[in-house]
mmCIF file of the N, C-alpha and C atoms, coordinates in Angstrom:
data_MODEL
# 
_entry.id   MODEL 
# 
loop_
_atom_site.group_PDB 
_atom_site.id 
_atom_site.type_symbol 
_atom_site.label_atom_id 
_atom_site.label_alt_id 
_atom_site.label_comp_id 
_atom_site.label_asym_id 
_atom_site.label_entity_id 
_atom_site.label_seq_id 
_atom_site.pdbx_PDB_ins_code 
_atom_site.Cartn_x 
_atom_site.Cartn_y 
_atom_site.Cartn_z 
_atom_site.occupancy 
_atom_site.B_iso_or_equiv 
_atom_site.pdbx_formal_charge 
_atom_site.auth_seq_id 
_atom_site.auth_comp_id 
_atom_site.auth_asym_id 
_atom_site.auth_atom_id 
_atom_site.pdbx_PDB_model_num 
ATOM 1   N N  . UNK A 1 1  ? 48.426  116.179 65.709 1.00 0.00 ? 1  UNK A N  1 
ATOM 2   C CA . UNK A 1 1  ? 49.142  116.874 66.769 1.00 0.00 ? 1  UNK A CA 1 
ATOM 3   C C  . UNK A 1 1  ? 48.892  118.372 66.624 1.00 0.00 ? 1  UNK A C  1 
ATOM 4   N N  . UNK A 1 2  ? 48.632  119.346 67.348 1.00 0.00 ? 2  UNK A N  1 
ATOM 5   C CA . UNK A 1 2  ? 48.389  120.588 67.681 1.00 0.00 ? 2  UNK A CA 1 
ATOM 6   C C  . UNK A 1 2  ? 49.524  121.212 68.360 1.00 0.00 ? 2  UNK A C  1 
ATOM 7   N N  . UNK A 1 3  ? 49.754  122.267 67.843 1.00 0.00 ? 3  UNK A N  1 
ATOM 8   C CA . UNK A 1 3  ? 50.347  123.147 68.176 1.00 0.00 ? 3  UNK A CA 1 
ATOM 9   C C  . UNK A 1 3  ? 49.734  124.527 68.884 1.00 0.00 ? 3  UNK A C  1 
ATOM 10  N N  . UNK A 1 4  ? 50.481  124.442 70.607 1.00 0.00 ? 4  UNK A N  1 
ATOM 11  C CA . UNK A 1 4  ? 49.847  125.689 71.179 1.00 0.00 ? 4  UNK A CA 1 
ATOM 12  C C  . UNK A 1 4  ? 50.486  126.850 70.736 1.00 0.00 ? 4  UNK A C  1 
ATOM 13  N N  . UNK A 1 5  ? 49.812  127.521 70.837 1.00 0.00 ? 5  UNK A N  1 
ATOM 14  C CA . UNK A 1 5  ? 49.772  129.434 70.613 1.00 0.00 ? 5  UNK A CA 1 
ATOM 15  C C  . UNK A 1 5  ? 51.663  129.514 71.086 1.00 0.00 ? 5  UNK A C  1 
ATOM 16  N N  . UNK A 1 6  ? 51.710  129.245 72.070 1.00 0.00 ? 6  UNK A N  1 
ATOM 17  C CA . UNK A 1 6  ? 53.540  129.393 72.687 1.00 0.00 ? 6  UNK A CA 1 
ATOM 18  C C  . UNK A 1 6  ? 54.264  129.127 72.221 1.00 0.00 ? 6  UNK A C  1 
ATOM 19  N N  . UNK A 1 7  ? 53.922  127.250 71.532 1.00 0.00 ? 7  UNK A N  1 
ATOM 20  C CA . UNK A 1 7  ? 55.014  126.881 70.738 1.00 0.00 ? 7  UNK A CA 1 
ATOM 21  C C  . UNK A 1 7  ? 55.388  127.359 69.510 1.00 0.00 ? 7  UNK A C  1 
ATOM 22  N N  . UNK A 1 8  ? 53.951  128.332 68.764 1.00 0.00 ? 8  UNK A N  1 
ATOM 23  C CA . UNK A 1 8  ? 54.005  128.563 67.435 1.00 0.00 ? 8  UNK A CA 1 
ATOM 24  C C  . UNK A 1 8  ? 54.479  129.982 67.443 1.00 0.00 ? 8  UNK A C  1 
ATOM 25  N N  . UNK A 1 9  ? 54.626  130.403 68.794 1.00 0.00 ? 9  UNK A N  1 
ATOM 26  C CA . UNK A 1 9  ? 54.959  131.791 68.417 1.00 0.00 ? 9  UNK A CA 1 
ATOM 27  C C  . UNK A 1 9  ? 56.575  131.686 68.978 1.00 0.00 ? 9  UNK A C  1 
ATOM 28  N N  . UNK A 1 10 ? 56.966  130.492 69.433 1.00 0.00 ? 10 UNK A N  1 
ATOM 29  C CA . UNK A 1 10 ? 58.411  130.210 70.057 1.00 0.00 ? 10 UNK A CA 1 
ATOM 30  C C  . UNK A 1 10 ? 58.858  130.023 68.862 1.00 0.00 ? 10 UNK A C  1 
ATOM 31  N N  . UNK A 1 11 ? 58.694  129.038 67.959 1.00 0.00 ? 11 UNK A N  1 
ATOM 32  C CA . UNK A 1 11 ? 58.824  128.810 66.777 1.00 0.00 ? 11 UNK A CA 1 
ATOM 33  C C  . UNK A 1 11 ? 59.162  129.606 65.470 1.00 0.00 ? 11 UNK A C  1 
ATOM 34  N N  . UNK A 1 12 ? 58.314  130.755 65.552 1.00 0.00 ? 12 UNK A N  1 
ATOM 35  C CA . UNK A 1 12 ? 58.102  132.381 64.754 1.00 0.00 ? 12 UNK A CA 1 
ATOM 36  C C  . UNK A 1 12 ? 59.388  133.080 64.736 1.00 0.00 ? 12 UNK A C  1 
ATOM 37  N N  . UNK A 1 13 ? 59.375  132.980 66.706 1.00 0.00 ? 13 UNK A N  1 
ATOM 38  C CA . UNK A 1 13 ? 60.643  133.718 67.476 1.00 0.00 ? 13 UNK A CA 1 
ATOM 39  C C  . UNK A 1 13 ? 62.012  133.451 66.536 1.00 0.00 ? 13 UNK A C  1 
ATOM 40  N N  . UNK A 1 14 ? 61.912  131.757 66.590 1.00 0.00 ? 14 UNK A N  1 
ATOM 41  C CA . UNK A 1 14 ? 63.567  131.168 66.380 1.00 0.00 ? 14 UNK A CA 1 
ATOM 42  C C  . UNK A 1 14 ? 63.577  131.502 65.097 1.00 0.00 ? 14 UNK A C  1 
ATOM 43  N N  . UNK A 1 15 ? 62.490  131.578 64.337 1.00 0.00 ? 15 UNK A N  1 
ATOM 44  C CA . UNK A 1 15 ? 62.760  131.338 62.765 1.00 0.00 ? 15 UNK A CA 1 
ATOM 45  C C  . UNK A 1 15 ? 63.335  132.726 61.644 1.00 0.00 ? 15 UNK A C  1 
ATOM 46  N N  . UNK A 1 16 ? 62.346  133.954 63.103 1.00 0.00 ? 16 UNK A N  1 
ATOM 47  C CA . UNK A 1 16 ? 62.825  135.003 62.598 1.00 0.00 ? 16 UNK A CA 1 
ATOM 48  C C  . UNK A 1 16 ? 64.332  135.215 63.139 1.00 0.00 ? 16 UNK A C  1 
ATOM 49  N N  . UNK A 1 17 ? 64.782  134.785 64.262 1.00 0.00 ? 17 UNK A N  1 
ATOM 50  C CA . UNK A 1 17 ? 66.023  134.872 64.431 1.00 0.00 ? 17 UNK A CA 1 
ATOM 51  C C  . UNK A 1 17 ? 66.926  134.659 63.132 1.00 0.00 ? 17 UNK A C  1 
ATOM 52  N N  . UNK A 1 18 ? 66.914  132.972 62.662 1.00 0.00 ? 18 UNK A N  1 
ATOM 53  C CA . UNK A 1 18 ? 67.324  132.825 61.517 1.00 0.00 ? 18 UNK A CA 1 
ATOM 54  C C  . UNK A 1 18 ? 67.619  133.754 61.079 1.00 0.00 ? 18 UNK A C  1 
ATOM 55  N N  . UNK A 1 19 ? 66.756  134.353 60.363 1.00 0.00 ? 19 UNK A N  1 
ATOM 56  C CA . UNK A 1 19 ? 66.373  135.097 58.624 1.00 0.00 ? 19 UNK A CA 1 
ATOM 57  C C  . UNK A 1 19 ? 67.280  136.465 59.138 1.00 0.00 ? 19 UNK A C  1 
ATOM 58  N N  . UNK A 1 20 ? 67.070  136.665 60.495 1.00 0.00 ? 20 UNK A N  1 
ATOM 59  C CA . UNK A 1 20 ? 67.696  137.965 60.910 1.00 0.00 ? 20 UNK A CA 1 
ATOM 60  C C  . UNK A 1 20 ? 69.741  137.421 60.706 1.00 0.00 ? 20 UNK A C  1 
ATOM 61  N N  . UNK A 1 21 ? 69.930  136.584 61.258 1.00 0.00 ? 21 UNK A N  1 
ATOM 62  C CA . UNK A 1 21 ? 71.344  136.388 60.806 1.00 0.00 ? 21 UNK A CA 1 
ATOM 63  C C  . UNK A 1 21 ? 71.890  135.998 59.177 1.00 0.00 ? 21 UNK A C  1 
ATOM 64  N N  . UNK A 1 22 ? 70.550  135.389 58.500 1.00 0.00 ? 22 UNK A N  1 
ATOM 65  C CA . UNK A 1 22 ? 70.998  134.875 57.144 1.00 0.00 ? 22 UNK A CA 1 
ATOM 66  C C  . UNK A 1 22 ? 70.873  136.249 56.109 1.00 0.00 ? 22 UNK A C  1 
ATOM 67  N N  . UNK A 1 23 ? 69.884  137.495 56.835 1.00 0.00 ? 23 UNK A N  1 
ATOM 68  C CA . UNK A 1 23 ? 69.784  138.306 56.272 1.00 0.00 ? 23 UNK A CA 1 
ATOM 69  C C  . UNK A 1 23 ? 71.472  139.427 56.278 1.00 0.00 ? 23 UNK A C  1 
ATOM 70  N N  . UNK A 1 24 ? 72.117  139.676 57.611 1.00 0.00 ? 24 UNK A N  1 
ATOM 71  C CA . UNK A 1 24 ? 72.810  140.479 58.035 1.00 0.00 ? 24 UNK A CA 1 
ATOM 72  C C  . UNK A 1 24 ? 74.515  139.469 56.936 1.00 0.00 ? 24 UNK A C  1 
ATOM 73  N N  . UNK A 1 25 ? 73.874  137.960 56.922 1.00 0.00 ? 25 UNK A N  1 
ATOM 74  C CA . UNK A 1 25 ? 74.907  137.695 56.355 1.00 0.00 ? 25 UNK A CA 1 
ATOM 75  C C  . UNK A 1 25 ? 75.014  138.141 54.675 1.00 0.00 ? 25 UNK A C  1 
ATOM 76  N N  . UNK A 1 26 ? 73.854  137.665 54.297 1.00 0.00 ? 26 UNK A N  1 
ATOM 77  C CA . UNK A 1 26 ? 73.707  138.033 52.735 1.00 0.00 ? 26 UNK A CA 1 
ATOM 78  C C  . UNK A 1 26 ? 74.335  139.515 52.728 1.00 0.00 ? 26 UNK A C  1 
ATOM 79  N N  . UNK A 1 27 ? 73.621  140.441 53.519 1.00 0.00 ? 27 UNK A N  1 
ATOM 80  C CA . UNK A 1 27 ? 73.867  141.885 53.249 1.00 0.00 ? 27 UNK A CA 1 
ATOM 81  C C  . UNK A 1 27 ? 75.750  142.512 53.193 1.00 0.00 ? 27 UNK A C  1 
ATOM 82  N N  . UNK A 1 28 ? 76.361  141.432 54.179 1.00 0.00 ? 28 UNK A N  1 
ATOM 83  C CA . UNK A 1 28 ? 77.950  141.908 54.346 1.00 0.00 ? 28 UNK A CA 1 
ATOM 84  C C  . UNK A 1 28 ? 78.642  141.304 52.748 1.00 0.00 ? 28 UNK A C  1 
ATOM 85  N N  . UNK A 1 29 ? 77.945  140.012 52.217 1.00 0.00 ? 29 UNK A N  1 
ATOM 86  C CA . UNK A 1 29 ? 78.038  139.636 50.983 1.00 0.00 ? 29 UNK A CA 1 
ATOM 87  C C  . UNK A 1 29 ? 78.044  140.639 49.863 1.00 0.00 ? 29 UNK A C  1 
ATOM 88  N N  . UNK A 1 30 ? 76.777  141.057 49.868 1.00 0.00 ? 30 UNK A N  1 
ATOM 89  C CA . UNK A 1 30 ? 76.336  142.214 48.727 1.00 0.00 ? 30 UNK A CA 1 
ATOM 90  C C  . UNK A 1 30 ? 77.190  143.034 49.068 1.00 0.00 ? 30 UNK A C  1 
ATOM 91  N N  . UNK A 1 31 ? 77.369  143.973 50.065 1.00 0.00 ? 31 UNK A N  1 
ATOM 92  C CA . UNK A 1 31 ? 78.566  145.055 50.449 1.00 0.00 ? 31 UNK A CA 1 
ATOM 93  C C  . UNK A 1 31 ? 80.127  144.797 49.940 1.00 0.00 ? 31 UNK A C  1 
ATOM 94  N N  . UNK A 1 32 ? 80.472  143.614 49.998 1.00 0.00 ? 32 UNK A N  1 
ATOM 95  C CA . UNK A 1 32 ? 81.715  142.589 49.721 1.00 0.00 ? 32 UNK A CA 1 
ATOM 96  C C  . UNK A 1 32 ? 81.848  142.874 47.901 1.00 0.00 ? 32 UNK A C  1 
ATOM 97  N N  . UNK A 1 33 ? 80.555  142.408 47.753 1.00 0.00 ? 33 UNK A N  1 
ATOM 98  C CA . UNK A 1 33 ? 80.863  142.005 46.176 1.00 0.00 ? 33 UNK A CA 1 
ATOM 99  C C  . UNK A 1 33 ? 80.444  143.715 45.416 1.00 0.00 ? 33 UNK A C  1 
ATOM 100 N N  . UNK A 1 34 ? 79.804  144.776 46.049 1.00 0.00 ? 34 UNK A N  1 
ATOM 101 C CA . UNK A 1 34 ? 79.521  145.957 45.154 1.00 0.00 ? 34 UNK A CA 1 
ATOM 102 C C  . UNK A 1 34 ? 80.902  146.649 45.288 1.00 0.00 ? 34 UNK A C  1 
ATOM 103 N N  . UNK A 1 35 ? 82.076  146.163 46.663 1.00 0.00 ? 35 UNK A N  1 
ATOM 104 C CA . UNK A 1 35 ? 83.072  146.629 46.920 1.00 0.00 ? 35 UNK A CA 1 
ATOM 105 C C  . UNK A 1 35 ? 84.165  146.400 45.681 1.00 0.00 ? 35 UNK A C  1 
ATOM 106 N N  . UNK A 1 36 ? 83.641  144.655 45.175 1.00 0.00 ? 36 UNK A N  1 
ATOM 107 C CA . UNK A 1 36 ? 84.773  144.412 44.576 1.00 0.00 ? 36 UNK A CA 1 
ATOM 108 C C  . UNK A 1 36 ? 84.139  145.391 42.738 1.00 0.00 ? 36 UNK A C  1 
ATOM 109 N N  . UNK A 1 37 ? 83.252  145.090 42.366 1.00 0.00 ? 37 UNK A N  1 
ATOM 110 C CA . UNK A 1 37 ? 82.779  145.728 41.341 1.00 0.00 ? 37 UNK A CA 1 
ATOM 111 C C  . UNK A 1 37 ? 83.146  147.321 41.269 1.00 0.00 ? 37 UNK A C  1 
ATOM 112 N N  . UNK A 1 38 ? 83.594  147.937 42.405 1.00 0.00 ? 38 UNK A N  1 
ATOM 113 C CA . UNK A 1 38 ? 83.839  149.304 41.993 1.00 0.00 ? 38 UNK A CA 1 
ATOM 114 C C  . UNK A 1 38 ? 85.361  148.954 42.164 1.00 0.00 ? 38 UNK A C  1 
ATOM 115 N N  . UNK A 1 39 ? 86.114  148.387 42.267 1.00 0.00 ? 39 UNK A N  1 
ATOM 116 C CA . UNK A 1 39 ? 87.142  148.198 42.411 1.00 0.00 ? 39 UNK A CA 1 
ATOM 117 C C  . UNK A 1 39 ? 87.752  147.642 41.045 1.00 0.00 ? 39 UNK A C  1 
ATOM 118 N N  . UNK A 1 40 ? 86.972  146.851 40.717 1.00 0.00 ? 40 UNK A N  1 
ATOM 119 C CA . UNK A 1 40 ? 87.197  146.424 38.925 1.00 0.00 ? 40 UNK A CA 1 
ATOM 120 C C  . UNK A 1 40 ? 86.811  147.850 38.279 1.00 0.00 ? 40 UNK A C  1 
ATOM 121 N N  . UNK A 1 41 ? 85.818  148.475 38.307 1.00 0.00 ? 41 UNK A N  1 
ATOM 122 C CA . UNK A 1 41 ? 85.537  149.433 37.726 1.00 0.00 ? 41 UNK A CA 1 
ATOM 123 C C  . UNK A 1 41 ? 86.749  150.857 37.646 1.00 0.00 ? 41 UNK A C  1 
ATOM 124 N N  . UNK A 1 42 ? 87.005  150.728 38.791 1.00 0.00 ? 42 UNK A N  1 
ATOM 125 C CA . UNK A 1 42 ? 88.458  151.742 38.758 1.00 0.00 ? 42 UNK A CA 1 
ATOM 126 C C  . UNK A 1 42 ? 89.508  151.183 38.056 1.00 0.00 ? 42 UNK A C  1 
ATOM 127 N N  . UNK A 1 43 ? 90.074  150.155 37.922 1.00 0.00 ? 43 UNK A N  1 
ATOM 128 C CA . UNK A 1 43 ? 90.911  149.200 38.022 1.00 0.00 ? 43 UNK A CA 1 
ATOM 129 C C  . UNK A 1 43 ? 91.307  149.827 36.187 1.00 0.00 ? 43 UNK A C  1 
ATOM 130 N N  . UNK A 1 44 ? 89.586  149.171 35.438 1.00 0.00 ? 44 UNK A N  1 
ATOM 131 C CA . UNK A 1 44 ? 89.344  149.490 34.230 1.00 0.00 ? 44 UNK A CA 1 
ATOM 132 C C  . UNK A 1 44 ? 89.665  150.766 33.829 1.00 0.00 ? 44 UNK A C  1 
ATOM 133 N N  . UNK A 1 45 ? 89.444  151.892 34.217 1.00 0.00 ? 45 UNK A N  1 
ATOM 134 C CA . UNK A 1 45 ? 89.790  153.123 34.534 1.00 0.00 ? 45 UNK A CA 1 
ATOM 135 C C  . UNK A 1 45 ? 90.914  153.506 34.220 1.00 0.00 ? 45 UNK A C  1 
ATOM 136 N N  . UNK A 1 46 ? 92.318  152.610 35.211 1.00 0.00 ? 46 UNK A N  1 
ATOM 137 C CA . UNK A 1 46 ? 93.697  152.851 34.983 1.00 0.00 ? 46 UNK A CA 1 
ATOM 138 C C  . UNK A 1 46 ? 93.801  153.309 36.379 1.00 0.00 ? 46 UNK A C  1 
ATOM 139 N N  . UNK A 1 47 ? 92.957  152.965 37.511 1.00 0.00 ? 47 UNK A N  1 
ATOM 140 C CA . UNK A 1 47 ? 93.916  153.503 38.995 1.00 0.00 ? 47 UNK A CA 1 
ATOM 141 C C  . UNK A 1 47 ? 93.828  152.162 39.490 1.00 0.00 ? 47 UNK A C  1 
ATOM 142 N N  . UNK A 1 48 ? 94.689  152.303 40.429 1.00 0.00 ? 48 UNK A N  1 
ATOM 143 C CA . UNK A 1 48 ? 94.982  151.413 40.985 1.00 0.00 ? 48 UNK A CA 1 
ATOM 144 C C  . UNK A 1 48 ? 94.731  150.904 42.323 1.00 0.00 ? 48 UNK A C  1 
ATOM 145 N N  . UNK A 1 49 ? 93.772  149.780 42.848 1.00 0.00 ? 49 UNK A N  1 
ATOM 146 C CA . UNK A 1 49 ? 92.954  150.246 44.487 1.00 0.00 ? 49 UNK A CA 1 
ATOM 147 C C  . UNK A 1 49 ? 93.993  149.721 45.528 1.00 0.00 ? 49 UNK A C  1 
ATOM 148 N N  . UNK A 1 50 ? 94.763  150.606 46.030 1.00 0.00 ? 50 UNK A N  1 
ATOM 149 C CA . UNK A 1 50 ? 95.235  150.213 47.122 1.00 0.00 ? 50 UNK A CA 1 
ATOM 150 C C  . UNK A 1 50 ? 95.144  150.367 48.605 1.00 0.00 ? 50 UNK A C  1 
ATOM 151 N N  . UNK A 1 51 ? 95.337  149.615 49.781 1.00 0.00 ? 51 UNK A N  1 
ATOM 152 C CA . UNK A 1 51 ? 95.168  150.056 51.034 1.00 0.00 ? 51 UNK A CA 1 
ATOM 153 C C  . UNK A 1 51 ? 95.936  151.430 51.779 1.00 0.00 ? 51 UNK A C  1 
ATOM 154 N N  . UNK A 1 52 ? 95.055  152.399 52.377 1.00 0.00 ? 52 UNK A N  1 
ATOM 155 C CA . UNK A 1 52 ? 95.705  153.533 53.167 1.00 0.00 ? 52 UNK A CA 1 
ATOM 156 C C  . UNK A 1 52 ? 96.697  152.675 54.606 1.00 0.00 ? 52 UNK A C  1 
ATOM 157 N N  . UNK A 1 53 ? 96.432  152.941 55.302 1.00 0.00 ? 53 UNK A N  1 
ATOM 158 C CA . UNK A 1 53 ? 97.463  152.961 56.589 1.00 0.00 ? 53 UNK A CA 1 
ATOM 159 C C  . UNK A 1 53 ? 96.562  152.758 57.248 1.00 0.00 ? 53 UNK A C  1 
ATOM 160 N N  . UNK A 1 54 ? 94.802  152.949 57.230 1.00 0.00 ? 54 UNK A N  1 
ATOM 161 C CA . UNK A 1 54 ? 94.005  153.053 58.160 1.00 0.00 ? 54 UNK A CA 1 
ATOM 162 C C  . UNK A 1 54 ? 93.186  151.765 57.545 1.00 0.00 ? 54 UNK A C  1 
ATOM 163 N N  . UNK A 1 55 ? 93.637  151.014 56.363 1.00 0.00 ? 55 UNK A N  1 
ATOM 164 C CA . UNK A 1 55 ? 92.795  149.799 55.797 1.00 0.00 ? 55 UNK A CA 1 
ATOM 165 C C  . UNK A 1 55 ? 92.130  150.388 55.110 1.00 0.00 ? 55 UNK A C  1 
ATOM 166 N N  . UNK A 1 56 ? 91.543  151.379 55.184 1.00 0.00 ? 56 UNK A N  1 
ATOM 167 C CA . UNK A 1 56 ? 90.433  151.842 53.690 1.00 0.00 ? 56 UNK A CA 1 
ATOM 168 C C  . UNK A 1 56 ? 90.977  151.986 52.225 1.00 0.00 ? 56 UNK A C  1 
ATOM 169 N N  . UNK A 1 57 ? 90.393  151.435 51.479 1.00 0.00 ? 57 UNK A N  1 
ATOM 170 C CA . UNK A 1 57 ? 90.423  151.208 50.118 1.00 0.00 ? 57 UNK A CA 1 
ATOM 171 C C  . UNK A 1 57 ? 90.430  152.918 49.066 1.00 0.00 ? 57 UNK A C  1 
ATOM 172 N N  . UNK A 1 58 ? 91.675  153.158 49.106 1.00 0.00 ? 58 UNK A N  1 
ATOM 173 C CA . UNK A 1 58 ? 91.793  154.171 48.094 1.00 0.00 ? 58 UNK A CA 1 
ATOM 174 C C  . UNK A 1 58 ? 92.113  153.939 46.633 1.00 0.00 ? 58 UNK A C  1 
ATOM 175 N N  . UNK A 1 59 ? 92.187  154.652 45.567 1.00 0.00 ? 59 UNK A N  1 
ATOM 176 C CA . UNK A 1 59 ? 92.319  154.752 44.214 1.00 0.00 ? 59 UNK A CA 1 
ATOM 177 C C  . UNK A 1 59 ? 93.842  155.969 44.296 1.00 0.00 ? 59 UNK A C  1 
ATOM 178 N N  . UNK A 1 60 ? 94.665  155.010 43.077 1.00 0.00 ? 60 UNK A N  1 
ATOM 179 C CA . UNK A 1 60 ? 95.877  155.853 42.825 1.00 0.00 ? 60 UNK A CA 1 
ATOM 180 C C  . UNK A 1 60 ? 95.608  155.422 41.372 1.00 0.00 ? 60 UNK A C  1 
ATOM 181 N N  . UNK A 1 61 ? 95.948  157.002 40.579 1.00 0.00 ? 61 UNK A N  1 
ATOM 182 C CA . UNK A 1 61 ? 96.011  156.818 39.386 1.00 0.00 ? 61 UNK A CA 1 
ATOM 183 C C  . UNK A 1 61 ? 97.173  156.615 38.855 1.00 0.00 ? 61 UNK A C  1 
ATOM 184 N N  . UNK A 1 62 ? 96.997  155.591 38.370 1.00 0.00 ? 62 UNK A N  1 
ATOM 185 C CA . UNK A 1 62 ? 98.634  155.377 37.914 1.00 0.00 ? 62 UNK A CA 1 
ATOM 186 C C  . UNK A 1 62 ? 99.305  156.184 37.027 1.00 0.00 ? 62 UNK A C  1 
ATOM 187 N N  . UNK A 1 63 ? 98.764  156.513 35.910 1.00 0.00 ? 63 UNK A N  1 
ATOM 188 C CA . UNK A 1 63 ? 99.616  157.207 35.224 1.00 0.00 ? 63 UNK A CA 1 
ATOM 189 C C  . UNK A 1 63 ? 99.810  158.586 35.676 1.00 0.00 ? 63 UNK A C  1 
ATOM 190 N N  . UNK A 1 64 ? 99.133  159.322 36.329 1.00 0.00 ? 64 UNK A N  1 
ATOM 191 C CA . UNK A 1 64 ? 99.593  160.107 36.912 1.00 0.00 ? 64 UNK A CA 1 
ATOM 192 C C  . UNK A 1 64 ? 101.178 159.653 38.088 1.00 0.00 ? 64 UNK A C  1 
ATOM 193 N N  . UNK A 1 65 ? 100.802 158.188 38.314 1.00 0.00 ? 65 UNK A N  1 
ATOM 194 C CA . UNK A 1 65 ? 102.217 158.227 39.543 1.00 0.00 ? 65 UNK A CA 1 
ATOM 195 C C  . UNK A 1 65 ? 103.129 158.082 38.295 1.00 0.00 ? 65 UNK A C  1 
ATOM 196 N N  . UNK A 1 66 ? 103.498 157.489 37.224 1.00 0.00 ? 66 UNK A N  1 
ATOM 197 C CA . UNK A 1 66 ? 103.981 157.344 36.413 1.00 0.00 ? 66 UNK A CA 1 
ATOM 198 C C  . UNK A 1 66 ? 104.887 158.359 36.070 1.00 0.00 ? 66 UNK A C  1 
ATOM 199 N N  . UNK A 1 67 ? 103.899 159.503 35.589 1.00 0.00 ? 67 UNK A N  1 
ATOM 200 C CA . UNK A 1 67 ? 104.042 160.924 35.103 1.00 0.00 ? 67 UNK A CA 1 
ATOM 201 C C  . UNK A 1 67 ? 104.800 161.711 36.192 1.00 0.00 ? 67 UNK A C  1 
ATOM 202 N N  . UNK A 1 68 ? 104.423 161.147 37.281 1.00 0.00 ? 68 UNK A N  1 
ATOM 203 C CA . UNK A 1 68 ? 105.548 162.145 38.983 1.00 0.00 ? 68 UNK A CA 1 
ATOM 204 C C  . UNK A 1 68 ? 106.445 161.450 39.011 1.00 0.00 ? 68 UNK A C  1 
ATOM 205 N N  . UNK A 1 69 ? 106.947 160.423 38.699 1.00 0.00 ? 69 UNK A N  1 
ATOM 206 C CA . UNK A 1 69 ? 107.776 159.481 39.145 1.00 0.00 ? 69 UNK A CA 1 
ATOM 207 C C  . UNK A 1 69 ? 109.035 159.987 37.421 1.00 0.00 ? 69 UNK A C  1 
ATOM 208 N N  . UNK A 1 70 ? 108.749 160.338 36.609 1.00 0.00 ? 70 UNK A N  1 
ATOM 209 C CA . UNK A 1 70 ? 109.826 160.761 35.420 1.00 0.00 ? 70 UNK A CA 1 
ATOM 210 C C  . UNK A 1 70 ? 109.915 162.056 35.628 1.00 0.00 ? 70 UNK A C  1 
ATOM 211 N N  . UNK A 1 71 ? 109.162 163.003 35.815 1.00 0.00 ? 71 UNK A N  1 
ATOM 212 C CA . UNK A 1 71 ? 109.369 164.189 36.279 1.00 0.00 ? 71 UNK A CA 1 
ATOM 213 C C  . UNK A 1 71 ? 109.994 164.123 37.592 1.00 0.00 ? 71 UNK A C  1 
ATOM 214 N N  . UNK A 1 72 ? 110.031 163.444 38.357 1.00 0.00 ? 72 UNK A N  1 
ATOM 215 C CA . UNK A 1 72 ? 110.824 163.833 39.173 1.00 0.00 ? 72 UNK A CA 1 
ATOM 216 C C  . UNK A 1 72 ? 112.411 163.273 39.047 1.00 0.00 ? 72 UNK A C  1 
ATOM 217 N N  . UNK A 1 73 ? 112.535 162.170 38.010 1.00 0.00 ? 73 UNK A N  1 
ATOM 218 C CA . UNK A 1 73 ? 113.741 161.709 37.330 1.00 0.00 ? 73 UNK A CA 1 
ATOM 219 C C  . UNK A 1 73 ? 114.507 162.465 36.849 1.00 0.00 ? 73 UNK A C  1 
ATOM 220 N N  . UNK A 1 74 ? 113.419 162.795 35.877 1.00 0.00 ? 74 UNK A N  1 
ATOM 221 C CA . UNK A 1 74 ? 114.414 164.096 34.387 1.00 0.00 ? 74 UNK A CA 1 
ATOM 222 C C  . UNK A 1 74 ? 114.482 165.389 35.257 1.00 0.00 ? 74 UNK A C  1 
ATOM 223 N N  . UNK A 1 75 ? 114.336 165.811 36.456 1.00 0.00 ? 75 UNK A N  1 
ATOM 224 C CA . UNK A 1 75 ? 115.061 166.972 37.162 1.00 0.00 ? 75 UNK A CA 1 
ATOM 225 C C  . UNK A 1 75 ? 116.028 166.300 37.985 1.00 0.00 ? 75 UNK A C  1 
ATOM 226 N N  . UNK A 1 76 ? 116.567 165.255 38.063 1.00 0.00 ? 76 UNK A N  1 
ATOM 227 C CA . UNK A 1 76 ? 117.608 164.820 38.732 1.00 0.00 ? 76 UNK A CA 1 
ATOM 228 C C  . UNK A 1 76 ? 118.315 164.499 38.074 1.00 0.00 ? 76 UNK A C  1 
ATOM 229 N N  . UNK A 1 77 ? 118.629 164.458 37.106 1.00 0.00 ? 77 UNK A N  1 
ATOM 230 C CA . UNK A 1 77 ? 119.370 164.427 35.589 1.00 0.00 ? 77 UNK A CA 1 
ATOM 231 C C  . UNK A 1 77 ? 120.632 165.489 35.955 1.00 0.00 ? 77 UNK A C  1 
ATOM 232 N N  . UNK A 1 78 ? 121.496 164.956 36.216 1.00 0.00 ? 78 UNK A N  1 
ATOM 233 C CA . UNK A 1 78 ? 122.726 166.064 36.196 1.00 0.00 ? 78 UNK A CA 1 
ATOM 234 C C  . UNK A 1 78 ? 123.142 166.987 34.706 1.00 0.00 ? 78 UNK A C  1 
ATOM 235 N N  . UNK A 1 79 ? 123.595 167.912 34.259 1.00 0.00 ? 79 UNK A N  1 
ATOM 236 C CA . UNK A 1 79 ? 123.802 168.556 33.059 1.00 0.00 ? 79 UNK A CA 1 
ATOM 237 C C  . UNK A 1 79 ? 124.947 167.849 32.835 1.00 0.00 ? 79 UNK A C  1 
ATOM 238 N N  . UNK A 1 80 ? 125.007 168.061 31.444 1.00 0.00 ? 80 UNK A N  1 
ATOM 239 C CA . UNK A 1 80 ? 126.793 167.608 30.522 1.00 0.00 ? 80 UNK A CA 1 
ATOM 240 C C  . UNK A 1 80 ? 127.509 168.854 30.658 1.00 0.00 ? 80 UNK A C  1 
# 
């Protein structure tokens, strides 16, 4: 059986279609997983990744909130 020039280049067409969606998928993957690796990497660090208000992924250092959060205690400390 032979294949004309049309079908093989119809064929080409669909296949690169494929690779074009399996590619765009892999790539949101890799983006996904280098997301989560810097996110462990902070994590390790001592901040903490939490969501803004707008969904983007920020870093809070904790011990710094730690450190604002007693300082702002021990000045609310009434005197004896």
């Amino acid at each position: 059986m032979t294949v004309s020039h049309h079908e093989a280049q119809t064929n080409l067409i669909a296949q690169n279609e494929r690779l074009l969606q399996e590619n765009g998928r892999l790539q949101r993957e890799l983006e996904e997983l280098n997301q989560r690796a810097i996110i462990i990497d902070m994590e390790a660090m001592g901040y903490q990744a939490v969501k803004d208000e707008n969904g983007s992924i920020i870093y809070v250092d904790m011990q710094q909130e730690i450190d604002n959060q007693f300082n702002n205690q021990s000045t609310n400390i009434p005197g004896l």
